[in-house]
mmJSON file of the N, C-alpha and C atoms, coordinates in Angstrom:
{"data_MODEL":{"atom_site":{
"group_PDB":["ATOM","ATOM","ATOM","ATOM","ATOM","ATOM","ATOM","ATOM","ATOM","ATOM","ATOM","ATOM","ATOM","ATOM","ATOM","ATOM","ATOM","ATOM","ATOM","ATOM","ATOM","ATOM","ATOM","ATOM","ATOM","ATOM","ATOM","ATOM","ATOM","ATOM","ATOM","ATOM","ATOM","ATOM","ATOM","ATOM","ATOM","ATOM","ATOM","ATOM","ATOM","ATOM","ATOM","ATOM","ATOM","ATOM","ATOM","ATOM","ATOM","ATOM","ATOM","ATOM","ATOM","ATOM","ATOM","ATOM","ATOM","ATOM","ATOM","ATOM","ATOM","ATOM","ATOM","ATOM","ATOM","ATOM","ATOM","ATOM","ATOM","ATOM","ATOM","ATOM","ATOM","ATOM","ATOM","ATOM","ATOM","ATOM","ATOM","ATOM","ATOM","ATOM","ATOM","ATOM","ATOM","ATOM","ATOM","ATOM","ATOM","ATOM","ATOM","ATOM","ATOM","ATOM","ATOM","ATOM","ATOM","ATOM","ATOM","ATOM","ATOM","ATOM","ATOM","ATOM","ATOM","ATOM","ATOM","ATOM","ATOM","ATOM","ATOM","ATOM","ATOM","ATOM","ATOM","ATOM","ATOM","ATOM","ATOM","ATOM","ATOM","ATOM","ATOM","ATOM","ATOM","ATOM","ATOM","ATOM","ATOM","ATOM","ATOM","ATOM","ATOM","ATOM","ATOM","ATOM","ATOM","ATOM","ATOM","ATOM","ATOM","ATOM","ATOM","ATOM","ATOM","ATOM","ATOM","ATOM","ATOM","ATOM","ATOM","ATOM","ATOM","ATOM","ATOM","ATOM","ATOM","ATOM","ATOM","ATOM","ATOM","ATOM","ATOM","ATOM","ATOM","ATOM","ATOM","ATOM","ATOM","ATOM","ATOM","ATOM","ATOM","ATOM","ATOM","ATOM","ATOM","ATOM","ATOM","ATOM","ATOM","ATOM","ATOM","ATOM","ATOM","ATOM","ATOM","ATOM","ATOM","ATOM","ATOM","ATOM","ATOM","ATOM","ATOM","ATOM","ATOM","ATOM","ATOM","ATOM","ATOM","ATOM","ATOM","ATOM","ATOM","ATOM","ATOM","ATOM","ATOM","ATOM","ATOM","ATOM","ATOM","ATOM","ATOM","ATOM","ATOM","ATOM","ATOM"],
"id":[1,2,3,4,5,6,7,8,9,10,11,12,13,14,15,16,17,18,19,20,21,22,23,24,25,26,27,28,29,30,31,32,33,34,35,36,37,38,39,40,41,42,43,44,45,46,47,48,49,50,51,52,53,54,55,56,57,58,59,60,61,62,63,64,65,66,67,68,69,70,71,72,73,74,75,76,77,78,79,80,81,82,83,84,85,86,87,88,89,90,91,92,93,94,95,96,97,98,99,100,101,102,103,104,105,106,107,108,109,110,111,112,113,114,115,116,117,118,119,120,121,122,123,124,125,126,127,128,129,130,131,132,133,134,135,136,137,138,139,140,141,142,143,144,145,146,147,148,149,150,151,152,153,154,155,156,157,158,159,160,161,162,163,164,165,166,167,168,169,170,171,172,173,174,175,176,177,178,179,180,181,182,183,184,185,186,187,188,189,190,191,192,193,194,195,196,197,198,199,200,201,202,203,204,205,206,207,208,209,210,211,212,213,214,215,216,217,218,219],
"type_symbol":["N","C","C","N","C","C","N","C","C","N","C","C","N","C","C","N","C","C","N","C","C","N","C","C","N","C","C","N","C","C","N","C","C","N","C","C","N","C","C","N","C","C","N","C","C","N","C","C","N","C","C","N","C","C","N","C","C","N","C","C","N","C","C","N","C","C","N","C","C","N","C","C","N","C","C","N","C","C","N","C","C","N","C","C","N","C","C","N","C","C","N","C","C","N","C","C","N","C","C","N","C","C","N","C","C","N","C","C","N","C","C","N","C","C","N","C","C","N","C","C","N","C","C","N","C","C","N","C","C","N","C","C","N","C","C","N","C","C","N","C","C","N","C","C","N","C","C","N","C","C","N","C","C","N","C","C","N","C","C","N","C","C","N","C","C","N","C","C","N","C","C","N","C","C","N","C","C","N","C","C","N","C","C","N","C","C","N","C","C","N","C","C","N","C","C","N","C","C","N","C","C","N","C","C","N","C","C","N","C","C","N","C","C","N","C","C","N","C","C"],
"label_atom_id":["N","CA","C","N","CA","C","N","CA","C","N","CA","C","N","CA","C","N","CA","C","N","CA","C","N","CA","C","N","CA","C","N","CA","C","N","CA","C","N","CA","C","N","CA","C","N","CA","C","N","CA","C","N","CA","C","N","CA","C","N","CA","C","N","CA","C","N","CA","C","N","CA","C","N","CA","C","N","CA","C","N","CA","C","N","CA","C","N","CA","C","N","CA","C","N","CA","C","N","CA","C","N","CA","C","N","CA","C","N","CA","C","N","CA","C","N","CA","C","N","CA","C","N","CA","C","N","CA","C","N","CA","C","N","CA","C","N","CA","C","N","CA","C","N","CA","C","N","CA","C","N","CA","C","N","CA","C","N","CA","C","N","CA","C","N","CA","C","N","CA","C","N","CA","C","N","CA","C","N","CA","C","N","CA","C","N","CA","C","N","CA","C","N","CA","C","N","CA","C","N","CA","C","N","CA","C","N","CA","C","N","CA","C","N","CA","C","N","CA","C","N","CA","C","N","CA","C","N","CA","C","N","CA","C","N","CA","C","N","CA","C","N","CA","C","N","CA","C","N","CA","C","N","CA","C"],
"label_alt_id":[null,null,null,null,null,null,null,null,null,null,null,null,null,null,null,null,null,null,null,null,null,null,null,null,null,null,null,null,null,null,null,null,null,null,null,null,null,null,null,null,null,null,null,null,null,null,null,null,null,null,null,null,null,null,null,null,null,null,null,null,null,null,null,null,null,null,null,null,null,null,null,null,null,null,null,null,null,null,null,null,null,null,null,null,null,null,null,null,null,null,null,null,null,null,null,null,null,null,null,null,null,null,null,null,null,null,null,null,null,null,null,null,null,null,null,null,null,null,null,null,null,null,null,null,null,null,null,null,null,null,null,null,null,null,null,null,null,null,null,null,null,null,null,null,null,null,null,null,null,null,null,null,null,null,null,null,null,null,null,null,null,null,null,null,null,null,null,null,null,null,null,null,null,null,null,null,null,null,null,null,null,null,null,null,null,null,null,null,null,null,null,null,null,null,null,null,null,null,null,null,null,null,null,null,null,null,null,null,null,null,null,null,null,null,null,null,null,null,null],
"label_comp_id":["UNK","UNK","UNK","UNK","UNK","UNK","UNK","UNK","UNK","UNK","UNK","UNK","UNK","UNK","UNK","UNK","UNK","UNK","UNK","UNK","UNK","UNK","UNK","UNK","UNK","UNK","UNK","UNK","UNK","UNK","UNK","UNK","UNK","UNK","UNK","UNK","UNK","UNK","UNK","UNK","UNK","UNK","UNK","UNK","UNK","UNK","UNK","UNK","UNK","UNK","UNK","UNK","UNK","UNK","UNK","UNK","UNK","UNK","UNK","UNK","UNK","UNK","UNK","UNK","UNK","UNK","UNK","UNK","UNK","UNK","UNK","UNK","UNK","UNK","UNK","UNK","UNK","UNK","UNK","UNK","UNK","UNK","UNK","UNK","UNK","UNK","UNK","UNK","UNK","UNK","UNK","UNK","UNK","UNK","UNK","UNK","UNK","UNK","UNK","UNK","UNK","UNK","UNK","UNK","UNK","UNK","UNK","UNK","UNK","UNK","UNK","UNK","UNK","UNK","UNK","UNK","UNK","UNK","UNK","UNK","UNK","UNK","UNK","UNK","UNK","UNK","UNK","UNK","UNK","UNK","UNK","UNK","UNK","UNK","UNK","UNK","UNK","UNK","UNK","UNK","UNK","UNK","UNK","UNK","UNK","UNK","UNK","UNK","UNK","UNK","UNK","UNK","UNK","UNK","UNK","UNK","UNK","UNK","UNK","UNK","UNK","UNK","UNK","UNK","UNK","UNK","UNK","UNK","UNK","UNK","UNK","UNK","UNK","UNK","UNK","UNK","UNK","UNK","UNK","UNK","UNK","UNK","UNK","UNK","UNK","UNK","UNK","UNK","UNK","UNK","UNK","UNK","UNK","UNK","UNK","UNK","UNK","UNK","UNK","UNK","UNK","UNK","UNK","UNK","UNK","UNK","UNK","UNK","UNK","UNK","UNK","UNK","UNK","UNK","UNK","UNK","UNK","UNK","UNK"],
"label_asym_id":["A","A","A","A","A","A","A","A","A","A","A","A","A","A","A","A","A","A","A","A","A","A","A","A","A","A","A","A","A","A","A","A","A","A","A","A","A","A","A","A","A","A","A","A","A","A","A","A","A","A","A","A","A","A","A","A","A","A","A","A","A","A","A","A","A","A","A","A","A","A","A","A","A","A","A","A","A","A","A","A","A","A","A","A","A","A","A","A","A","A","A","A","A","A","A","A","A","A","A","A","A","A","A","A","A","A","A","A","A","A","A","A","A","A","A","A","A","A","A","A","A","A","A","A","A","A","A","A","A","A","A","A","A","A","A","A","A","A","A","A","A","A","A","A","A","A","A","A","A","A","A","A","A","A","A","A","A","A","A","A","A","A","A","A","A","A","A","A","A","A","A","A","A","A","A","A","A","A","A","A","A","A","A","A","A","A","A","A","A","A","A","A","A","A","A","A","A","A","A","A","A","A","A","A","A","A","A","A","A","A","A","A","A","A","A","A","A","A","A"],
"label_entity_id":["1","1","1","1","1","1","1","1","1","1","1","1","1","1","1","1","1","1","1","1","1","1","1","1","1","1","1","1","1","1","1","1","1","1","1","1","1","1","1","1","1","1","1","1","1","1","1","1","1","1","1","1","1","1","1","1","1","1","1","1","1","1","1","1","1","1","1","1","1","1","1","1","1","1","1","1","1","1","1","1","1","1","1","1","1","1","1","1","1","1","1","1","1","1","1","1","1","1","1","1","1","1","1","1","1","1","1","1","1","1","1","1","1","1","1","1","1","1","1","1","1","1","1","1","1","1","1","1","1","1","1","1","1","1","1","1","1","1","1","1","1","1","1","1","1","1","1","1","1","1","1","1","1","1","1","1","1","1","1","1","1","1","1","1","1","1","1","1","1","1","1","1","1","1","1","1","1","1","1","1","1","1","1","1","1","1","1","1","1","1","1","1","1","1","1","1","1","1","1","1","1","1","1","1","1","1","1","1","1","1","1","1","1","1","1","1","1","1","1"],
"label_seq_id":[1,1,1,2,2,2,3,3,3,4,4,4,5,5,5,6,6,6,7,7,7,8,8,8,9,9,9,10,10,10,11,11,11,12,12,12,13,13,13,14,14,14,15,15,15,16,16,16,17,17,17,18,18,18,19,19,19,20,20,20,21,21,21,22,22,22,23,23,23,24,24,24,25,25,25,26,26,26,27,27,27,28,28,28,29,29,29,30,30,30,31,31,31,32,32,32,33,33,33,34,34,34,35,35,35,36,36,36,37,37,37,38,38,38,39,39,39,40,40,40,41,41,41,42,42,42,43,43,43,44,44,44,45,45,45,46,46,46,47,47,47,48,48,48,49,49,49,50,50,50,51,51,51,52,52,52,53,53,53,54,54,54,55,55,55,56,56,56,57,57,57,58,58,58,59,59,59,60,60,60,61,61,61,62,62,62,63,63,63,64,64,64,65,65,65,66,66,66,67,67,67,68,68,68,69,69,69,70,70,70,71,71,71,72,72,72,73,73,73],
"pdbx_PDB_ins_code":[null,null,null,null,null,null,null,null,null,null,null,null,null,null,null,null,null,null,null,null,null,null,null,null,null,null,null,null,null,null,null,null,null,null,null,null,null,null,null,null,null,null,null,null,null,null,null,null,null,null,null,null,null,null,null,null,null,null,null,null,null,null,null,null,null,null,null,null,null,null,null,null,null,null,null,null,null,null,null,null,null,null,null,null,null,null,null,null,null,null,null,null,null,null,null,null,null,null,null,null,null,null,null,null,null,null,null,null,null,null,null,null,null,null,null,null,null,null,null,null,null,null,null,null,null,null,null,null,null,null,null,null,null,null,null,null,null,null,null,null,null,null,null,null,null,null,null,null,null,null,null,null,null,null,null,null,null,null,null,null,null,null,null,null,null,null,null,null,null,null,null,null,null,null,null,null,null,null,null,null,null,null,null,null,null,null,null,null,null,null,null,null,null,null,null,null,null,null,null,null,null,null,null,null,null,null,null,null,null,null,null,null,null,null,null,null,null,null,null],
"Cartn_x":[-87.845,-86.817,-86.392,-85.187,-84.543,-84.72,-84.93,-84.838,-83.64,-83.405,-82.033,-81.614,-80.658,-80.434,-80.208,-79.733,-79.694,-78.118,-77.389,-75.923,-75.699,-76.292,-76.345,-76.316,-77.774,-77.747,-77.008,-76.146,-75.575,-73.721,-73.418,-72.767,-72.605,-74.122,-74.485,-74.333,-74.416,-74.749,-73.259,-72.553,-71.128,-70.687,-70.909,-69.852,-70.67,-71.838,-72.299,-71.657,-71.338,-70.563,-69.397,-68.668,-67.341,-67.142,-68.035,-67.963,-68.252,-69.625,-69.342,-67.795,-67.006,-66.197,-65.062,-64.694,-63.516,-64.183,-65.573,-65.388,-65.155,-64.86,-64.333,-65.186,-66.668,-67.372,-68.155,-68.347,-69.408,-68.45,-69.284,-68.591,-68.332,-67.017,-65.972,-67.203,-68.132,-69.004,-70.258,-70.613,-71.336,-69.889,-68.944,-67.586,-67.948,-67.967,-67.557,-68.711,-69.901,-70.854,-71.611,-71.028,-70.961,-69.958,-68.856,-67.423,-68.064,-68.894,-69.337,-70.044,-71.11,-72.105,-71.189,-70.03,-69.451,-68.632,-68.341,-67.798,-68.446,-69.788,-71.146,-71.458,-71.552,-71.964,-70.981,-69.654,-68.307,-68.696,-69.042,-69.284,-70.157,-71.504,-72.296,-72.379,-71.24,-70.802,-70.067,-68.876,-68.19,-69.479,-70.078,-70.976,-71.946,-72.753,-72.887,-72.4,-70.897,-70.153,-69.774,-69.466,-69.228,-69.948,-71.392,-72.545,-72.797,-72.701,-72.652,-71.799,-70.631,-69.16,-69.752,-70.185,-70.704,-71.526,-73.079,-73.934,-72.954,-72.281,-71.555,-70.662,-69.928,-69.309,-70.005,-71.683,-72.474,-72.71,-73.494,-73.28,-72.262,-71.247,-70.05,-69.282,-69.948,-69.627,-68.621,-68.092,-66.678,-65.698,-65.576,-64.638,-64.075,-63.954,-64.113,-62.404,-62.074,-60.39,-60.192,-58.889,-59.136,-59.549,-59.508,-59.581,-59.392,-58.765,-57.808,-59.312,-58.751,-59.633,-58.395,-59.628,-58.644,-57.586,-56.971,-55.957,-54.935,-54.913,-54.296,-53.882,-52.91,-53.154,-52.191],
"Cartn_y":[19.552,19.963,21.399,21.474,22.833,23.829,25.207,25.746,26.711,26.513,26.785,28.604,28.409,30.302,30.943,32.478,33.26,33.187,34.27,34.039,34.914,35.936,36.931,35.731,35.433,34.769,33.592,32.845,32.111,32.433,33.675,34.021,34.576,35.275,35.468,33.885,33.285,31.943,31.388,31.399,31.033,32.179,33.499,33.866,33.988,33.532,32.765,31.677,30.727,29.644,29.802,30.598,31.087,31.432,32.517,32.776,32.114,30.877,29.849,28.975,28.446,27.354,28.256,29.883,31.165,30.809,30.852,30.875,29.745,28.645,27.456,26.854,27.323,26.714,25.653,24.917,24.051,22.478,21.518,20.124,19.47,18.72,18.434,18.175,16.975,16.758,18.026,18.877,20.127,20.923,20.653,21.788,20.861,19.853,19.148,19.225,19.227,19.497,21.007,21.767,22.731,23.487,22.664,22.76,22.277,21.401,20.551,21.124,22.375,22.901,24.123,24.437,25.512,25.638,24.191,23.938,23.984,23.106,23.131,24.956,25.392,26.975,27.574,27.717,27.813,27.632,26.338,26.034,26.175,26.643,27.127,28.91,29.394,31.083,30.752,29.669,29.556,30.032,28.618,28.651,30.253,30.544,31.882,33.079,32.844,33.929,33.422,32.169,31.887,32.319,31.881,31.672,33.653,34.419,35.81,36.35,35.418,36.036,35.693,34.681,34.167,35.282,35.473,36.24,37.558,38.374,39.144,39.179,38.222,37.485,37.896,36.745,37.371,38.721,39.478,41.085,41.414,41.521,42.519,42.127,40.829,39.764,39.204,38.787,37.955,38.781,40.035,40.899,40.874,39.778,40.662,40.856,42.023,42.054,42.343,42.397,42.724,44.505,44.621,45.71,46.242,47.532,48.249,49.257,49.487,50.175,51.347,52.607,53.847,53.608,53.136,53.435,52.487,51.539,50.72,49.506,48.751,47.31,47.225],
"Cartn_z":[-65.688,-66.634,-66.327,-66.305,-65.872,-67.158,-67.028,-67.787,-67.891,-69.303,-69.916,-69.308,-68.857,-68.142,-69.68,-69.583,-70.23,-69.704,-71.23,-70.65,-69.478,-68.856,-67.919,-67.064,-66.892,-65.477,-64.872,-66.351,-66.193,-65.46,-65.798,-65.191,-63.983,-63.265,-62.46,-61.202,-61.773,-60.952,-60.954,-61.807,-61.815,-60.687,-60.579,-59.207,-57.927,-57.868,-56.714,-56.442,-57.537,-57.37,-56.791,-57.169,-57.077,-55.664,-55.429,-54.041,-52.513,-53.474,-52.268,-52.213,-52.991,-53.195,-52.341,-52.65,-52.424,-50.593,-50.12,-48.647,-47.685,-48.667,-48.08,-46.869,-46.891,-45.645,-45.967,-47.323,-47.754,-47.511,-47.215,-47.167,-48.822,-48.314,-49.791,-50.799,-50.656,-51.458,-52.222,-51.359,-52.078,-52.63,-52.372,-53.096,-54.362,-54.596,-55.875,-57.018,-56.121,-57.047,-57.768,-57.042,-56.996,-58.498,-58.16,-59.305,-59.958,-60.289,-61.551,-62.198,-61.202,-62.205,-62.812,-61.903,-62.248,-63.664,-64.327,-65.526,-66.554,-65.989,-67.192,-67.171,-66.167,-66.614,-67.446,-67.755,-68.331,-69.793,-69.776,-71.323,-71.927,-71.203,-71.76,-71.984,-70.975,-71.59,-72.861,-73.048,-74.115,-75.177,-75.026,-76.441,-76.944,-75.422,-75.907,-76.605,-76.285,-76.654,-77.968,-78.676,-79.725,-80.525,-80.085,-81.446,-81.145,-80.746,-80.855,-81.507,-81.455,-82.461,-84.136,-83.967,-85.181,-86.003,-84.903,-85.658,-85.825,-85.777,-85.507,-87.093,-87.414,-88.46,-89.401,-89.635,-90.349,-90.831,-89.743,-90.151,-90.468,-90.474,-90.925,-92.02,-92.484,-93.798,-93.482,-92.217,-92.08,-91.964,-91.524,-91.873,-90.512,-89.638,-88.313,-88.291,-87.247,-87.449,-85.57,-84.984,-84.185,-83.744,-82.338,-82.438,-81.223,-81.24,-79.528,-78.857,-77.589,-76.483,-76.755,-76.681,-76.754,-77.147,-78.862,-79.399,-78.888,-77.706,-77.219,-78.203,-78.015,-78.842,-79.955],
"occupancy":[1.0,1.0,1.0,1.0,1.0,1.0,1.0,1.0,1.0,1.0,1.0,1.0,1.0,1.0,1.0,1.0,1.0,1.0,1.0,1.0,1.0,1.0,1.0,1.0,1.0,1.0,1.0,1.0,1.0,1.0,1.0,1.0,1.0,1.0,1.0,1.0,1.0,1.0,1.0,1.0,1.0,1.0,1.0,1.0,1.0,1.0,1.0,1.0,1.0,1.0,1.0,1.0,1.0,1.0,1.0,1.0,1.0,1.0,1.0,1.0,1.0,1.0,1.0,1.0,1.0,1.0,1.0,1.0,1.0,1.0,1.0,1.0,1.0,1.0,1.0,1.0,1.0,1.0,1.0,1.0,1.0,1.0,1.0,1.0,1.0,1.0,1.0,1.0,1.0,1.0,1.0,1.0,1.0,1.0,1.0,1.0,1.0,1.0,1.0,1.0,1.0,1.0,1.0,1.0,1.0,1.0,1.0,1.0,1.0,1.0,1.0,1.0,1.0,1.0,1.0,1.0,1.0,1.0,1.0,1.0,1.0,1.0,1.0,1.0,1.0,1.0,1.0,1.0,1.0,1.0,1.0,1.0,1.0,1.0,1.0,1.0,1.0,1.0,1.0,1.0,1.0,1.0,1.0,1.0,1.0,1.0,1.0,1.0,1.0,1.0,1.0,1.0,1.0,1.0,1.0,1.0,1.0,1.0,1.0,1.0,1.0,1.0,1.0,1.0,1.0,1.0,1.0,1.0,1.0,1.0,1.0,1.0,1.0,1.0,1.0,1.0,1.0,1.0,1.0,1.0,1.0,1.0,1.0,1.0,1.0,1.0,1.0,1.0,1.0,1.0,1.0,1.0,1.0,1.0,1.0,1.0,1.0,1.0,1.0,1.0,1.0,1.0,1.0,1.0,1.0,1.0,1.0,1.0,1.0,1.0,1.0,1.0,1.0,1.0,1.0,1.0,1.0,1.0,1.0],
"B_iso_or_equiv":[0.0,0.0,0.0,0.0,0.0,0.0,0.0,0.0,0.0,0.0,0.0,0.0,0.0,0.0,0.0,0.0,0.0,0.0,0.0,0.0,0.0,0.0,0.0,0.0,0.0,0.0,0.0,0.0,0.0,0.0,0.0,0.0,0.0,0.0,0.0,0.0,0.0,0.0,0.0,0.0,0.0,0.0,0.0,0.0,0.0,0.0,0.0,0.0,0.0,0.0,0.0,0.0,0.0,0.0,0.0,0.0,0.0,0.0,0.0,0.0,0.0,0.0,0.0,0.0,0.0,0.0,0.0,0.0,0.0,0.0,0.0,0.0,0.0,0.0,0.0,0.0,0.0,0.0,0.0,0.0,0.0,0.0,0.0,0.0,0.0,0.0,0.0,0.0,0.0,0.0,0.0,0.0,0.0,0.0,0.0,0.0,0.0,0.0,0.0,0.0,0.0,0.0,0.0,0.0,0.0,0.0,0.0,0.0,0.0,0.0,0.0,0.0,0.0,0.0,0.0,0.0,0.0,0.0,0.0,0.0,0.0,0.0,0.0,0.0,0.0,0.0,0.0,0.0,0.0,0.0,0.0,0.0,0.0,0.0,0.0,0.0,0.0,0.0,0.0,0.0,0.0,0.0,0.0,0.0,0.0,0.0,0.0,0.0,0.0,0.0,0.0,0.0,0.0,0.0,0.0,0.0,0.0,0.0,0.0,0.0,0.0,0.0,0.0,0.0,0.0,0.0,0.0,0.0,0.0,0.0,0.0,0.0,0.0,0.0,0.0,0.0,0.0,0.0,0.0,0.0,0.0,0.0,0.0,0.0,0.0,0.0,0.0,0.0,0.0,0.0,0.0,0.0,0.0,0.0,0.0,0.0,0.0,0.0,0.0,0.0,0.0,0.0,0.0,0.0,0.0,0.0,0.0,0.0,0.0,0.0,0.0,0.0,0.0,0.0,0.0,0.0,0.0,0.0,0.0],
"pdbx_formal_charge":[null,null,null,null,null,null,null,null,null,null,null,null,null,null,null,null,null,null,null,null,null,null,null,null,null,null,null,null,null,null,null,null,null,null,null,null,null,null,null,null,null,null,null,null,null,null,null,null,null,null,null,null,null,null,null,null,null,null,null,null,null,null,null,null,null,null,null,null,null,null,null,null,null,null,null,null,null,null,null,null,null,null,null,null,null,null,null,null,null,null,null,null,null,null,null,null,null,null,null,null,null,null,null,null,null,null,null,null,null,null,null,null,null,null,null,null,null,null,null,null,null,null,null,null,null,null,null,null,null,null,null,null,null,null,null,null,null,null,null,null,null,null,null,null,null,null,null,null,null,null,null,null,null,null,null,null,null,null,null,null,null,null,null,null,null,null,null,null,null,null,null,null,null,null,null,null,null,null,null,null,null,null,null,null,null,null,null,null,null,null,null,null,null,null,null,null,null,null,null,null,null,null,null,null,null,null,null,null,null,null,null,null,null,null,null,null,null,null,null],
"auth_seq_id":[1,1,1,2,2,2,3,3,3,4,4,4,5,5,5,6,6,6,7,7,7,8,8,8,9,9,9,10,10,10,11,11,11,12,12,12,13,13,13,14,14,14,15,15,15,16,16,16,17,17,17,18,18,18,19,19,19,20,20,20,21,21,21,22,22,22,23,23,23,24,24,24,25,25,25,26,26,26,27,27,27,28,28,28,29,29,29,30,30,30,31,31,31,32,32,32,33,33,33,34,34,34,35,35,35,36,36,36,37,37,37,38,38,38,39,39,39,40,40,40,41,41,41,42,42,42,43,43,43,44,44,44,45,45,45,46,46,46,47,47,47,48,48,48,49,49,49,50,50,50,51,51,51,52,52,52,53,53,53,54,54,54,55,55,55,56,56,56,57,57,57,58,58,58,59,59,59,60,60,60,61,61,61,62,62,62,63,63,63,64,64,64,65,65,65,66,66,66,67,67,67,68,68,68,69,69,69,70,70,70,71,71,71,72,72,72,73,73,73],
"auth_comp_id":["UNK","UNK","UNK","UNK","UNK","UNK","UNK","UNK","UNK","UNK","UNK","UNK","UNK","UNK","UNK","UNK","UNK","UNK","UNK","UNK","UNK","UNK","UNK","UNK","UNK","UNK","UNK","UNK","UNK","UNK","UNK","UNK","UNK","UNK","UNK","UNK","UNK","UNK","UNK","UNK","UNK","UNK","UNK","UNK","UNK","UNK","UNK","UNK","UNK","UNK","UNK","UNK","UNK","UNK","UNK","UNK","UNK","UNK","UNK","UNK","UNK","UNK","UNK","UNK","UNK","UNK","UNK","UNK","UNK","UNK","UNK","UNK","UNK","UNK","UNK","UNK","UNK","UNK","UNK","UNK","UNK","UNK","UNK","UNK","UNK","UNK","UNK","UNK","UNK","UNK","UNK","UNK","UNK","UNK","UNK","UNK","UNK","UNK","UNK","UNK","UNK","UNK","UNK","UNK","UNK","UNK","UNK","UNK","UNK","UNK","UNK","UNK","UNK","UNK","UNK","UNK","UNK","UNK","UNK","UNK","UNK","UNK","UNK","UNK","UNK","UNK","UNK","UNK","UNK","UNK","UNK","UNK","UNK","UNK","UNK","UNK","UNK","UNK","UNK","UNK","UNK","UNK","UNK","UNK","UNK","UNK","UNK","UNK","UNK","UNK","UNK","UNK","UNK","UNK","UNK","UNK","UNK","UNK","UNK","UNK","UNK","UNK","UNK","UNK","UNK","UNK","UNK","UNK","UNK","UNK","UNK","UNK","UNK","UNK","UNK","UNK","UNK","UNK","UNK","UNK","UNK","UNK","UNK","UNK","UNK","UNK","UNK","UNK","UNK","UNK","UNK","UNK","UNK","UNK","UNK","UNK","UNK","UNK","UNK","UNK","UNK","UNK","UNK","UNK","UNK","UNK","UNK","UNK","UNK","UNK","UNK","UNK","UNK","UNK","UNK","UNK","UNK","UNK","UNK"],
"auth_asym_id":["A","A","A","A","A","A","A","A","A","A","A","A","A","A","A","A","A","A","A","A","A","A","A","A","A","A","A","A","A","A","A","A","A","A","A","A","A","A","A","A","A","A","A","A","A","A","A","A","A","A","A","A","A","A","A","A","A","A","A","A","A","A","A","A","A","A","A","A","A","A","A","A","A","A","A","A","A","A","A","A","A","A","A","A","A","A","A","A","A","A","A","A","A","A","A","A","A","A","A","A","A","A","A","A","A","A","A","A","A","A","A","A","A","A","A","A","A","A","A","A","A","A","A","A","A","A","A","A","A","A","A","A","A","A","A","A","A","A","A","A","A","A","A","A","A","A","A","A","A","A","A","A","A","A","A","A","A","A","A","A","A","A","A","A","A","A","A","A","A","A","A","A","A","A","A","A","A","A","A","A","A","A","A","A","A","A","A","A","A","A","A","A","A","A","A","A","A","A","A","A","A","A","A","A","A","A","A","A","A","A","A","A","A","A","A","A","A","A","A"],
"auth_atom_id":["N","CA","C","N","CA","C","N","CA","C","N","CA","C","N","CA","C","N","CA","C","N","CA","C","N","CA","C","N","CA","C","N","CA","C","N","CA","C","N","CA","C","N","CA","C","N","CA","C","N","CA","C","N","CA","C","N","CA","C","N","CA","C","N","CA","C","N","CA","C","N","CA","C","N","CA","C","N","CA","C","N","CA","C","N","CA","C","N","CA","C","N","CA","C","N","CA","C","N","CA","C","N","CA","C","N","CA","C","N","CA","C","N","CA","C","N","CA","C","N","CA","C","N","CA","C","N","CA","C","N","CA","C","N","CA","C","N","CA","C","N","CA","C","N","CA","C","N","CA","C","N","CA","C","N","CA","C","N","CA","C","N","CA","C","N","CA","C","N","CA","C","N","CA","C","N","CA","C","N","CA","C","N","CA","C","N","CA","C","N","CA","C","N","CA","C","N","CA","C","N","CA","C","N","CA","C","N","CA","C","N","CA","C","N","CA","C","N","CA","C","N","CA","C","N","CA","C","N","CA","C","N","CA","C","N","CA","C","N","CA","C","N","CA","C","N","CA","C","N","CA","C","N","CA","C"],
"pdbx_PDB_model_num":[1,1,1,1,1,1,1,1,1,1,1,1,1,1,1,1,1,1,1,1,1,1,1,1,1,1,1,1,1,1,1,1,1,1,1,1,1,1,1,1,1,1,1,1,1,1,1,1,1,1,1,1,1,1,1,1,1,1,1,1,1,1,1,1,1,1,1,1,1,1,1,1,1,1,1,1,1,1,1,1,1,1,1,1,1,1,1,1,1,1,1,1,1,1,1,1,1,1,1,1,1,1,1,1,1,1,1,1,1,1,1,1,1,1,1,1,1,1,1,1,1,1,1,1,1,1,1,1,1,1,1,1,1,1,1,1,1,1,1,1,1,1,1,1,1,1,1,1,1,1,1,1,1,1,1,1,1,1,1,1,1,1,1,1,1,1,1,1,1,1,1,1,1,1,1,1,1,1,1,1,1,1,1,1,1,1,1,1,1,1,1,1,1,1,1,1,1,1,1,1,1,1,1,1,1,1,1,1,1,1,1,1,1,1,1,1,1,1,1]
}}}
């Protein structure tokens, strides 16, 4: 049983991914499986980043609003 990455390393492994598929040297079949894990890693940043927006939500009581970089926005 695989153990579940962290969202770091999961992104870490997505531009390994990336960078094998960008050097175009792997055969069609490792490109595809490769893309496949590269989607499942995708959705499992989605979810990380969700359920962090969430706890986030929590603390600040739902208030969340947006918000600018240096005054930008």
């Amino acid at each position: 049983m695989k153990k579940k990455l962290s969202y770091e390393e999961s992104v870490a492994r997505l531009e390994d991914i990336i960078t094998q598929l960008e050097q175009g040297q792997i055969p069609l079949e490792q490109s595809t499986t490769l893309f496949t894990e590269g989607i499942n890693l995708v959705k499992t940043c989605s979810q990380y980043l969700d359920q962090a927006e969430e706890k986030i939500k929590v603390l600040v009581g739902d208030k969340l609003e947006d918000f600018s970089i240096n005054g930008e926005g």
